[in-house]
C-alpha positions in Angstrom: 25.8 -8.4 -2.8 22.5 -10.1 -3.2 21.3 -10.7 -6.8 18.6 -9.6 -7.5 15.9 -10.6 -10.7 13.2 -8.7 -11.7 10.2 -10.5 -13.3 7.0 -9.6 -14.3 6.8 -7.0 -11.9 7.8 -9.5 -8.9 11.7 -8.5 -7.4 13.3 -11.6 -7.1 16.3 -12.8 -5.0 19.3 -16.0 -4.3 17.7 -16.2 -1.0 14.0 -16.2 -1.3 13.4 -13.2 0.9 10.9 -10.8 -0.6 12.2 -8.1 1.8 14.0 -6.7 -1.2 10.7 -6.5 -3.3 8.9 -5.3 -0.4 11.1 -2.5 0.7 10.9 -1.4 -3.4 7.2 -1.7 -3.5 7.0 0.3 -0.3 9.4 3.4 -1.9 7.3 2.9 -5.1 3.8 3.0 -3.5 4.9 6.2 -1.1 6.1 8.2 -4.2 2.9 7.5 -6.2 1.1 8.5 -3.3 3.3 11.9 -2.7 2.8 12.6 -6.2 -1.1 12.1 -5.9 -1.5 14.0 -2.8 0.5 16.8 -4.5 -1.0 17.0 -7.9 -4.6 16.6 -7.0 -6.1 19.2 -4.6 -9.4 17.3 -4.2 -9.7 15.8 -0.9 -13.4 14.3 -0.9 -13.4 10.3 -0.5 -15.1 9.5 -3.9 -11.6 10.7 -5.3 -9.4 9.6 -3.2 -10.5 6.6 -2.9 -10.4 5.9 -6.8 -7.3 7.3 -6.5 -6.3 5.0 -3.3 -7.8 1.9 -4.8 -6.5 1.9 -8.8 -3.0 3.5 -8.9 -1.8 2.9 -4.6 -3.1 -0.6 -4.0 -2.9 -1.6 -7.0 0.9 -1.6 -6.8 1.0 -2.9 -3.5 -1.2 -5.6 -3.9 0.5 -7.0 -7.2 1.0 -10.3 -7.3 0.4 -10.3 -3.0 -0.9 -13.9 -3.0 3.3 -15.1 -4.0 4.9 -12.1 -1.9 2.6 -12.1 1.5 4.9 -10.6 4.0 5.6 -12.6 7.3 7.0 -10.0 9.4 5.2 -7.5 11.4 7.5 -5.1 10.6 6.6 -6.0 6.3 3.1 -5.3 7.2 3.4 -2.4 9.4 5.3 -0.6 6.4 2.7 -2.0 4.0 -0.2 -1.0 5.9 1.5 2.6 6.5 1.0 3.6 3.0 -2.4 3.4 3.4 -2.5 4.7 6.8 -1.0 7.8 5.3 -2.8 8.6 2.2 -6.7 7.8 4.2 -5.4 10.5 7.0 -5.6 13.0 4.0 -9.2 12.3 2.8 -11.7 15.0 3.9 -13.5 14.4 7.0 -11.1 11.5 8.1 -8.1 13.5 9.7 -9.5 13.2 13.5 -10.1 9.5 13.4 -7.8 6.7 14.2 -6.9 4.4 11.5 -9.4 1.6 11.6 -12.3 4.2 12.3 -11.5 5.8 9.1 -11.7 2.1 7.0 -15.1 1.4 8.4 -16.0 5.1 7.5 -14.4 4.9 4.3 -15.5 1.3 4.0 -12.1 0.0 3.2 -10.4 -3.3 4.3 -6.6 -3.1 5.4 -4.3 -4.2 3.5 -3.3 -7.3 5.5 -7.4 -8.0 5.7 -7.7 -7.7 2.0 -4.4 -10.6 1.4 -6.0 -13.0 4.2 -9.3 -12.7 2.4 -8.2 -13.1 -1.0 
């Protein structure tokens, strides 16, 4: 069993891996977004993109500077939350994912932890 600590928000472990508080951001971040998607019927991009940006990303990019994944497969899962929630916004649906973050004016997730 792999100990696990959790402080200030940050999921720590024995080993040092943040896969643990990765994977547990990822379930938390999907939910939030399931539960956004399926209580507000709004789909225009002011809204969901205040939506997107305060309660999503903000729990995804908590405390990103100490967790920064290093595996493709991390930032694939990371970067599919967002993938997901922008394919929902009005007018996005028939574009690929970086056509709708230059339409919606967003940067990706990864972009956005390199940057900052």
């Amino acid at each position: 069993p792999t100990f696990l600590v959790k402080d200030l928000g940050v999921h720590l472990t024995a080993d040092a891996s943040w896969d643990n508080h990765i994977e547990i951001m990822t379930k938390e971040a999907n939910r939030l977004a399931g539960w956004i998607l399926g209580v507000f019927r709004d789909r225009s991009p002011r809204t969901m993109l205040t939506l997107l940006k305060s309660l999503v990303r903000s729990k995804l990019e908590y405390c990103s500077s100490l967790w920064s994944p290093s595996t493709i497969g991390a930032v694939q899962r990371l970067e599919g939350i967002q993938r997901f929630f922008t394919r929902r916004i009005s007018g996005c649906q028939e574009m690929n994912y970086w056509e709708r973050l230059q339409h919606l004016k967003i940067l990706s997730l990864q972009r956005r932890r390199e940057r900052y």
